[in-house]
C-alpha positions as CSV (number, residue, x, y, z in Angstrom):
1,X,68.3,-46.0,-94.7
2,X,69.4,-42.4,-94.5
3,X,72.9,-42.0,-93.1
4,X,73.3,-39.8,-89.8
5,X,75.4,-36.6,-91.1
6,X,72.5,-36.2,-93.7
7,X,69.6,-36.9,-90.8
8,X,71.7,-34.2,-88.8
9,X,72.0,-31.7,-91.9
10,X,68.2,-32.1,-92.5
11,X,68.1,-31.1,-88.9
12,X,69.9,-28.7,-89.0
13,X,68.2,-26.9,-91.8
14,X,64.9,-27.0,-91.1
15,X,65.7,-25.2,-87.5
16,X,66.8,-22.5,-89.6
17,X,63.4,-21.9,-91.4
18,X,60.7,-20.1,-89.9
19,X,57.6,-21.2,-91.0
20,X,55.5,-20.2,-88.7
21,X,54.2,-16.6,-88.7
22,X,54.2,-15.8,-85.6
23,X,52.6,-12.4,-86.7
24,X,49.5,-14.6,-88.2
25,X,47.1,-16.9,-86.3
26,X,46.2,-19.2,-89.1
27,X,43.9,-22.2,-89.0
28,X,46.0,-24.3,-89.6
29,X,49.3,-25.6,-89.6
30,X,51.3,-29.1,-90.3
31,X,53.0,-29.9,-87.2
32,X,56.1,-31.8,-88.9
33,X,59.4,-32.2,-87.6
34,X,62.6,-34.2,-89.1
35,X,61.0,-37.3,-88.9
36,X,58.3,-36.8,-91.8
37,X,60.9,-35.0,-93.8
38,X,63.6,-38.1,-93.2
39,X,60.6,-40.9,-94.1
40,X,59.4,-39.3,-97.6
41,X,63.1,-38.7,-98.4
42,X,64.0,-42.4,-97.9
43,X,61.3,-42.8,-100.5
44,X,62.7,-40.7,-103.1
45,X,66.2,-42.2,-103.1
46,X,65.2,-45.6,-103.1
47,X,62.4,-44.3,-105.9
48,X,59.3,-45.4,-104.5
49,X,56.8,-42.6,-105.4
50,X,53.7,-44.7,-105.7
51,X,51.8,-46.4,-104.1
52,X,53.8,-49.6,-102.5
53,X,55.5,-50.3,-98.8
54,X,54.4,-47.0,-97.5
55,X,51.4,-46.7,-98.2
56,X,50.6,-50.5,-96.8
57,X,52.3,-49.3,-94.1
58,X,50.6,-46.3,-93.3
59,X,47.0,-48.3,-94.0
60,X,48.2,-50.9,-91.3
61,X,49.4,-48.4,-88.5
62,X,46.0,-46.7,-88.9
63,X,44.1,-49.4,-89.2
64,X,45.8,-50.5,-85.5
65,X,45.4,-47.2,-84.1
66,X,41.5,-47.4,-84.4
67,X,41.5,-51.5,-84.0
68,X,39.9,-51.7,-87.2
69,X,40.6,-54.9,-89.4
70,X,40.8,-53.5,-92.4
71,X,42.2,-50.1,-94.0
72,X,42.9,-48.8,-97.7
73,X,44.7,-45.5,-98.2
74,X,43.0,-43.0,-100.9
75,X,44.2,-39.4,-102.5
76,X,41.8,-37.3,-100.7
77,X,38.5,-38.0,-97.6
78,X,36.4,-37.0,-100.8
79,X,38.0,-39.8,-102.7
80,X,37.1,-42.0,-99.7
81,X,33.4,-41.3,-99.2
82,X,33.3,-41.7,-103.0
83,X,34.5,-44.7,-103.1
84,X,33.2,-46.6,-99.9
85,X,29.7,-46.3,-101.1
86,X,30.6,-47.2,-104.9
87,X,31.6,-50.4,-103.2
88,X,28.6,-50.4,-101.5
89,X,26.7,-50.1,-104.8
90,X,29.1,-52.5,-106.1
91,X,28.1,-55.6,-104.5
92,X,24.3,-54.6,-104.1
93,X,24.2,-53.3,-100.3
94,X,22.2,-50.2,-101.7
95,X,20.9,-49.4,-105.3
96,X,20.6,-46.4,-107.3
97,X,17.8,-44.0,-105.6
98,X,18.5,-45.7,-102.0
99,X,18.5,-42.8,-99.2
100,X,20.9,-41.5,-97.2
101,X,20.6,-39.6,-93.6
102,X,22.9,-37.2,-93.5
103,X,23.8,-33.6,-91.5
104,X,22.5,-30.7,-93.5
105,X,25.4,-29.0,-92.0
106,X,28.6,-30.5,-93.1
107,X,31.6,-30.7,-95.7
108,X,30.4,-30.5,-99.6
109,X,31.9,-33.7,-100.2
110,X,29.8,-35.3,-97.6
111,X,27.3,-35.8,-100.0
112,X,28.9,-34.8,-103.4
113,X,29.5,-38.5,-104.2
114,X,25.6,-39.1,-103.2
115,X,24.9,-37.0,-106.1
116,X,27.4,-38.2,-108.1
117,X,26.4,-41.8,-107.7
118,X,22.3,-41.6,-107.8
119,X,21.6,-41.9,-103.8
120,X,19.6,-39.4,-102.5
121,X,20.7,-37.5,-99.6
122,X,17.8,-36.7,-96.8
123,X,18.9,-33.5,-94.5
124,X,18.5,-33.6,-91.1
125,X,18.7,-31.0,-88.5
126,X,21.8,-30.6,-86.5
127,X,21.7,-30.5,-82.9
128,X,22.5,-26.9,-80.8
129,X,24.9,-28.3,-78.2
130,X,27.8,-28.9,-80.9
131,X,26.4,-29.2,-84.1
132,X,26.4,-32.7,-85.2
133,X,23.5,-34.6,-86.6
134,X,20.5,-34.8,-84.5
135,X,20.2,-38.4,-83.4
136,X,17.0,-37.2,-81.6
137,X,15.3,-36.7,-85.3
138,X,17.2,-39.1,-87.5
139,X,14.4,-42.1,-86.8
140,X,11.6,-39.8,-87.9
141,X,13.1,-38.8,-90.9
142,X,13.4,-43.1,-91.7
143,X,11.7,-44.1,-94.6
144,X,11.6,-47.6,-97.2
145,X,14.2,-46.4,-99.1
146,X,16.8,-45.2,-96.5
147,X,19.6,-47.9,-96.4
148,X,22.4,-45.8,-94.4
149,X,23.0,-43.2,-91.5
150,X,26.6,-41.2,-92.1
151,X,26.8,-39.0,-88.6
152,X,29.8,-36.6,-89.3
153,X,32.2,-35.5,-86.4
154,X,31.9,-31.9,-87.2
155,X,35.2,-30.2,-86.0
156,X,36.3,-33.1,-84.2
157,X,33.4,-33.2,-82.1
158,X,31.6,-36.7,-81.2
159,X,28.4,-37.4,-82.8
160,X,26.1,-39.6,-80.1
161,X,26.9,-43.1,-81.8
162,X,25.1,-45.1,-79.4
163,X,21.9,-43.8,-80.5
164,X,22.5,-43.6,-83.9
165,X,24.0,-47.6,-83.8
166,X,21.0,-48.4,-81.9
167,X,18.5,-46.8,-84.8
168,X,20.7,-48.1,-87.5
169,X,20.3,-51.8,-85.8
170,X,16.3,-51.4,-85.5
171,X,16.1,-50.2,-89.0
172,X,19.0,-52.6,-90.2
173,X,21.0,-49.6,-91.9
174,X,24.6,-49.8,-92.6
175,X,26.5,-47.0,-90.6
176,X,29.0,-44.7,-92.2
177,X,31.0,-42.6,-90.2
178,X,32.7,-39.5,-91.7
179,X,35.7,-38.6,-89.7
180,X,37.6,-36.0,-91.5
181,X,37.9,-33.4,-89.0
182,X,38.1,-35.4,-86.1
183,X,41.3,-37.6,-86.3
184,X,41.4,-39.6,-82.5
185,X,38.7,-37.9,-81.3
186,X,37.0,-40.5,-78.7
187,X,33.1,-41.1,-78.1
188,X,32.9,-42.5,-74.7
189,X,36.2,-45.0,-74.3
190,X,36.3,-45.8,-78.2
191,X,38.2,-43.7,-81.1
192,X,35.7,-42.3,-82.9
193,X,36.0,-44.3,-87.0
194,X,35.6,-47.6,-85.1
195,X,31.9,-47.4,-84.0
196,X,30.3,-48.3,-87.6
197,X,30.6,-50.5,-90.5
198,X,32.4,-48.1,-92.4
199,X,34.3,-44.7,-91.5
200,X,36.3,-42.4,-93.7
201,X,39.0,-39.8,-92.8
202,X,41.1,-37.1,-94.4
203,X,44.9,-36.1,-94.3
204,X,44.5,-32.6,-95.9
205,X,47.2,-30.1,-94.6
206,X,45.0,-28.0,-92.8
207,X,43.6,-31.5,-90.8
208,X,44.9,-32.2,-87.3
209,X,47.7,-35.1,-89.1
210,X,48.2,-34.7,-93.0
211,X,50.0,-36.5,-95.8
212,X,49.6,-33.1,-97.6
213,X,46.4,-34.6,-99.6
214,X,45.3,-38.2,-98.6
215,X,42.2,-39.7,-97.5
216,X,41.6,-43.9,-95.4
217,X,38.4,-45.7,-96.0
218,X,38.5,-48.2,-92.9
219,X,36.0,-51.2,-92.9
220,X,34.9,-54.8,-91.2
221,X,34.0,-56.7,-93.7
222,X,36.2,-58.4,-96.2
223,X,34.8,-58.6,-98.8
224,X,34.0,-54.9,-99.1
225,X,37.4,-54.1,-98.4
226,X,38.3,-56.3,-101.8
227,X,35.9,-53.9,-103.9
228,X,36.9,-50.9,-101.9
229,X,40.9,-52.0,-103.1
230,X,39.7,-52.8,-106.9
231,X,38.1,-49.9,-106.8
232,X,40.7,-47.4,-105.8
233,X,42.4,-48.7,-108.3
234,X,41.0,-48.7,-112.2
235,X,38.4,-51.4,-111.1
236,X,41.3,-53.7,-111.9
237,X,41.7,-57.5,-110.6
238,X,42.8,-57.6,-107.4
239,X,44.8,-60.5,-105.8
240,X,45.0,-62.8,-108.8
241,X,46.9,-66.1,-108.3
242,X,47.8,-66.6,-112.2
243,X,49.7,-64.9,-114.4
244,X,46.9,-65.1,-116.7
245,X,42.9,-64.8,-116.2
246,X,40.0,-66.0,-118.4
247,X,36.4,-64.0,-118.4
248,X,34.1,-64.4,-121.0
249,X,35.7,-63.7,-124.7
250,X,38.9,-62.8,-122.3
251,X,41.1,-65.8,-122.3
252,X,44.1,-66.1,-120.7
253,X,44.9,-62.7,-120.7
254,X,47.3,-60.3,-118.5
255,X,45.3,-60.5,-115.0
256,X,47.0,-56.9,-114.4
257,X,44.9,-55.3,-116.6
258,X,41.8,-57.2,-116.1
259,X,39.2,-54.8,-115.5
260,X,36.1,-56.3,-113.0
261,X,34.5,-53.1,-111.8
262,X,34.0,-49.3,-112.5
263,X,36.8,-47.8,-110.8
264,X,38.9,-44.8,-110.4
265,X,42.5,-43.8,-110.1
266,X,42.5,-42.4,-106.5
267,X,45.5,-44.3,-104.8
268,X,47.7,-42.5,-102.9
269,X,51.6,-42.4,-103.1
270,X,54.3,-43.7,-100.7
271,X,55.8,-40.1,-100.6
272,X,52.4,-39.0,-98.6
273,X,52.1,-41.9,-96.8
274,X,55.4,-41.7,-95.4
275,X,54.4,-38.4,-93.7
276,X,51.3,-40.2,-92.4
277,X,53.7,-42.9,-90.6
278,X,55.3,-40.3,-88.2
279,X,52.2,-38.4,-87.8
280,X,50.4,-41.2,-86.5
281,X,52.9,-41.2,-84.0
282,X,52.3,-37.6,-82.8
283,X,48.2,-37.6,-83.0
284,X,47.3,-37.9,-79.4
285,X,50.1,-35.5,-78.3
286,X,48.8,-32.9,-81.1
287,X,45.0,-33.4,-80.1
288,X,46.0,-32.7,-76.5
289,X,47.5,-29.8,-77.1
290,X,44.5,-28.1,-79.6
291,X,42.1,-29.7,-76.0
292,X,44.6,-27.5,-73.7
293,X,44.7,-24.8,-75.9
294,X,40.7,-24.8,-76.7
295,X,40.2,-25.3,-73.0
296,X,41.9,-21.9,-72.1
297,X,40.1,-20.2,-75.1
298,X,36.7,-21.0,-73.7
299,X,37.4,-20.0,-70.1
300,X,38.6,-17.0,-71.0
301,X,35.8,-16.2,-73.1
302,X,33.0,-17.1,-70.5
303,X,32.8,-13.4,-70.0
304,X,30.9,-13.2,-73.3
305,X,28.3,-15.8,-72.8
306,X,25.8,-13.4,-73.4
307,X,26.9,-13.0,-76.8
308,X,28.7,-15.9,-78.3
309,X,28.3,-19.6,-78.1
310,X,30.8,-22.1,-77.7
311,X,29.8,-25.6,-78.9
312,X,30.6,-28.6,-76.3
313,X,30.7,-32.2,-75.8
314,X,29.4,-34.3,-73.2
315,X,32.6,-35.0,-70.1
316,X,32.8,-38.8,-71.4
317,X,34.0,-37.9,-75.1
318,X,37.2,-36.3,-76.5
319,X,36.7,-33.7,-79.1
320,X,39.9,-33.5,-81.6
321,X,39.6,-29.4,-81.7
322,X,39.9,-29.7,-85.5
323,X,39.3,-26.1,-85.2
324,X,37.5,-23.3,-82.5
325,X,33.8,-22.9,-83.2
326,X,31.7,-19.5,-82.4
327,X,28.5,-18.5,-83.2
328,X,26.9,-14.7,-82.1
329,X,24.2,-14.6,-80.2
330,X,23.5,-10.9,-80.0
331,X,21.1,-10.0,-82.5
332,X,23.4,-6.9,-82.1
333,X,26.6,-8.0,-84.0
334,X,27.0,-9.5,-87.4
335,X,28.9,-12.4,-87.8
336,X,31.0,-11.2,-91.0
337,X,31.6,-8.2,-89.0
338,X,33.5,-10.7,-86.0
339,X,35.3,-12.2,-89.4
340,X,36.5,-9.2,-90.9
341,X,37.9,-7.7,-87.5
342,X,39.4,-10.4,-86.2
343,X,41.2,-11.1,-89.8
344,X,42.2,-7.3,-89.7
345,X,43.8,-8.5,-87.0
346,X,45.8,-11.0,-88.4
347,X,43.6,-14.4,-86.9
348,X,42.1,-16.2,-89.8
349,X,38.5,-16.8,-89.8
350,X,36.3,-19.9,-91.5
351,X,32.7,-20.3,-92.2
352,X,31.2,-23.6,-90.5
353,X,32.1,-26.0,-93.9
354,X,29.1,-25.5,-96.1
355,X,26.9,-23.8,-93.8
356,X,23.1,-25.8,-94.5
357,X,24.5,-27.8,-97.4
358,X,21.3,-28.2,-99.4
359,X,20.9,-24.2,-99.9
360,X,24.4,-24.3,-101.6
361,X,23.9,-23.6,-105.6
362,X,25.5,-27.0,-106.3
363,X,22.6,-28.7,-104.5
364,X,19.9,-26.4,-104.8
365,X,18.0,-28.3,-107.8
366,X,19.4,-32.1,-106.8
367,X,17.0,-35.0,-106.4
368,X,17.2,-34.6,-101.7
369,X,15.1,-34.7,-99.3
370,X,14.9,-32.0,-96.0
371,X,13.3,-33.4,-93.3
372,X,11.7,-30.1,-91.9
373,X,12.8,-26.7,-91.6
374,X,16.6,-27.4,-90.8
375,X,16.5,-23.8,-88.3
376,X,19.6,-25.0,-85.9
377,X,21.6,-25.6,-89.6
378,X,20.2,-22.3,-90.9
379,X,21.0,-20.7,-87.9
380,X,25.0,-21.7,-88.1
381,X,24.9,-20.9,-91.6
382,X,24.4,-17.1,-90.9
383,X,25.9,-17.0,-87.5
384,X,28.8,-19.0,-87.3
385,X,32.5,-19.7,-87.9
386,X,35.9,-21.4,-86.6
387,X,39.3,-20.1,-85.7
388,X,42.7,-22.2,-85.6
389,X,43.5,-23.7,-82.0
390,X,46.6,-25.7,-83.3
391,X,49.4,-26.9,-81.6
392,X,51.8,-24.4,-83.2
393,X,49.8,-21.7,-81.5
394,X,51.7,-20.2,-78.4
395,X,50.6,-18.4,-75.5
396,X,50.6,-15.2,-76.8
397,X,48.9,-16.0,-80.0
398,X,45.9,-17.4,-77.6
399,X,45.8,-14.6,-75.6
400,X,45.9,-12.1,-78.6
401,X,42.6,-14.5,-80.0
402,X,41.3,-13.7,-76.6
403,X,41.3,-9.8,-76.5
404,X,41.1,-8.9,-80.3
405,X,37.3,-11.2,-79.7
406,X,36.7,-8.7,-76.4
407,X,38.0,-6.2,-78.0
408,X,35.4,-6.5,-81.0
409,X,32.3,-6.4,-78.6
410,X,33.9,-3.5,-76.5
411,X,34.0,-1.0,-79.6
């Protein structure tokens, strides 16, 4: 327990840095107060770097948050769509060569641990209205060897799970849904990371809650949860009830290094999950803010209709505003020329994650599949990025993203 005077000189301190630049409209930015700085403190003084009370912690207020059963804490979201579907491989729910429907638009780690693993990823078309996977094209691009659907809320933006639940059902797939940029986003009346068999998030710094680096695989079923925690961790025994185990020409020996499974070292450590603890706390209050913020962005920048697009979702979801997507319209105006100027101008500019993933020169020559032409994906790749619509972002800062972008097409 950390005494008062040093809560109050922790305080006191950290009102005296700036660490915002107010001059610079970044991406991103960790919205932290005291209380994260307080939590991972208490863990250094009392030593408890690894993983331990934290992190359980952490993995049982998020697995509440999304009324999921069951929750295991990992190093990074890449760690944790690595190992959800080694687990899945693991106790035979899909083999080697088995496909998997995925957006051709996404994160590289999406399907990095596809690769990595022998599944083979099938690309399909995003959809215009916000850039998710198409659910419209996802049961034509079904074949015998697909065994899972992994929709991915792009920017915090709900994919259209009841379709894609309802395919996955008829097909008998396993779900997988990649939440990494779309902490409490809600589809309908649900948090989105509760609607499959199997979601994963991230807690990078630039995500809308961090642990600095930190990843969640959250699941329903038990006994995948057991292989998810073995796996996490070496591939080691997990939940032995003596001392000593016997396997084969192992007997009696030390069940904590007992090795049942190919496993990795990607647990993360009770100093991160201690910032994850408060920022739970703060999520819906943080994703409100990046709605309010990304609400006045749009309005004010209906005067350009004719030359940029603004995704949207449908009035029943809740998009997490991860970041502030735009893509040009006018054939007129270059995309890296928007980029350039508005960084010029001190607002930070991203390209939409990978663009269409299976151009990228890591994927070019992998064993995929594209179903079609991918032309929406294609079409974000070249026309499209994201700016920061954070909760550390003030009134002026919006208002300056709003005239520099006017500004641009008024030159």
């Amino acid at each position: 327990m950390i005494a008062d005077n040093l809560k109050n000189l922790i305080i006191d301190e950290l009102n005296k840095r700036n660490h915002f630049d107010l001059e610079k409209i970044s991406v991103a930015f960790p919205f932290f107060d005291h209380n994260e700085i307080i939590n991972a403190l208490d863990s250094l003084l009392d030593l408890k770097i690894s993983q331990g009370q934290k992190t359980k912690e952490f993995e049982n207020s998020f697995s509440k948050y999304l009324s999921m059963p069951y929750a295991a804490a990992v190093n990074s979201g890449s760690s944790a769509n690595l190992v959800a579907f080694a687990a899945l491989l693991d106790l035979k729910k899909i083999k080697k060569g088995d496909e998997v429907i995925v957006p051709s638009t996404t994160f590289a780690t999406v399907v990095s641990p596809l690769y990595q693993l022998g599944l083979v990823p099938v690309y399909v078309d995003i959809e215009n209205k916000n850039w998710n996977l198409n659910s419209n094209l996802i049961e034509e691009a079904i074949t015998k060897k697909t065994k899972v659907i992994m929709p991915v809320h792009t920017l915090g933006f709900p994919c259209e799970m009841d379709k894609i639940n309802e395919i996955a059902k008829k097909y008998n797939l396993i779900t997988i849904e990649d939440c990494c940029e779309a902490h409490g986003a809600k589809y309908k009346n649900s948090i989105v990371g509760s609607l499959s068999d199997i979601s994963t998030f991230s807690f990078f710094v630039a995500h809308n809650i961090t642990t600095g680096e930190g990843g969640m695989i959250l699941c329903k079923d038990e006994e995948l949860y057991q292989s998810i925690l073995s796996i996490r961790e070496f591939g080691r025994l997990i939940n032995y009830k003596s001392r000593f185990s016997s396997y084969g020409n192992m007997n009696n020996y030390d069940s904590r290094y007992m090795f049942m499974k190919n496993g990795y070292n990607v647990r993360l450590n009770d100093i991160s999950s201690s910032l994850g603890i408060e920022q739970i706390k703060k999520l819906d209050n943080i994703n409100e803010e990046r709605r309010r913020n990304a609400k006045y962005v749009r309005e004010s920048l209906d005067i350009l209709s004719d030359k940029i697009y603004i995704p949207t979702t449908e009035d029943h979801n809740l998009c997490a505003y991860y970041g502030f997507p735009i893509s040009l319209i006018d054939k007129n105006f270059k995309r890296n020329e928007l980029c350039l100027y508005l960084e010029e101008n001190n607002i930070e500019t991203r390209a939409i994650m990978g663009g269409c993933l299976p151009d990228q020169p890591a994927f070019d020559n992998q064993l995929h599949r594209i179903h079609d032409d991918l032309p929406i994906s294609r079409y974000v790749r070249d026309n499209a990025f994201f700016i920061g619509i954070h909760s550390a972002l003030n009134q002026s800062h919006l208002d300056k993203i709003i005239s520099t972008i006017i500004s641009f097409f008024e030159k």
